[in-house]
N, C-alpha and C positions, 0 to 999 in steps of 0.2 A: 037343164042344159040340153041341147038339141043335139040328137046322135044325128052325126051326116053318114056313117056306114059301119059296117061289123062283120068280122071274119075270122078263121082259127083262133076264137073264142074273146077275142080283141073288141073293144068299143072306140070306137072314131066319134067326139065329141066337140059342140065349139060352143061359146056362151055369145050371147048378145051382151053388145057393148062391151066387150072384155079389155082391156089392155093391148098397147103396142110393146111389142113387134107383131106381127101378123101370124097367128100360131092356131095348133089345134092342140087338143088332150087327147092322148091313148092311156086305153085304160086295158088290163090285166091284169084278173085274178082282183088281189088287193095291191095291186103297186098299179103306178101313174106316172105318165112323163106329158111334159108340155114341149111341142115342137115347133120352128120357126118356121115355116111357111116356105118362104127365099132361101133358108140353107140347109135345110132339115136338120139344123143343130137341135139339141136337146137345154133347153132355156132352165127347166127345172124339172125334178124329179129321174125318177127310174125303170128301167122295163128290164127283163131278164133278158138277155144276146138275143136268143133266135127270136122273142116276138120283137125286139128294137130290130131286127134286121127283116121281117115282114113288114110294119108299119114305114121305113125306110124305103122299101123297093116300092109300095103299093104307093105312097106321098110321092115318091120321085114320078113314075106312075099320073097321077092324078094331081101335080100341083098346081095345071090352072084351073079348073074344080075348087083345088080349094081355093084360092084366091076370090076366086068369084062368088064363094061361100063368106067367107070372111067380109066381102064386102055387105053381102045380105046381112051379115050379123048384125054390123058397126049401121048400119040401115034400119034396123028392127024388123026386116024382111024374112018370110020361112025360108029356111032354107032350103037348097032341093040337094036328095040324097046322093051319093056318089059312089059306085059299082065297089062292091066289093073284092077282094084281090082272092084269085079261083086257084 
């Protein structure tokens, strides 16, 4: 699965060809949350408060990035990487 960015020790992940809604996966540590794209609800899984509230500002941040990565996915396109949150 193709990491699009990584920060305070966070993986920002998206799969090719993945399922709708339009989402990415954060990953820390050993826990994982799947995000919706358009609402940054959390679709499945879990992240501890502070890193769900870094991946929350940095997505609000960078959601047409992802959008536009998402489309590359469901495309079979690389995707291009997106800035990490400083």
């Amino acid at each position: 699965m193709p990491e699009v960015s990584r920060f305070f020790g966070i993986v920002i992940r998206m799969y090719f060809n993945d399922h709708n809604p339009a989402h990415f996966h954060a990953e820390y540590g050993e826990h994982e949350a799947l995000l919706e794209i358009d609402t940054l609800a959390v679709l499945r899984g879990e992240l501890p408060r502070r890193a769900l509230a870094l991946v929350l500002e940095w997505a609000a941040l960078h959601r047409q990035e992802l959008r536009a990565d998402w489309e590359r996915a469901r495309s079979g396109v690389l995707l291009e990487p997106i800035a990490p949150l400083e």
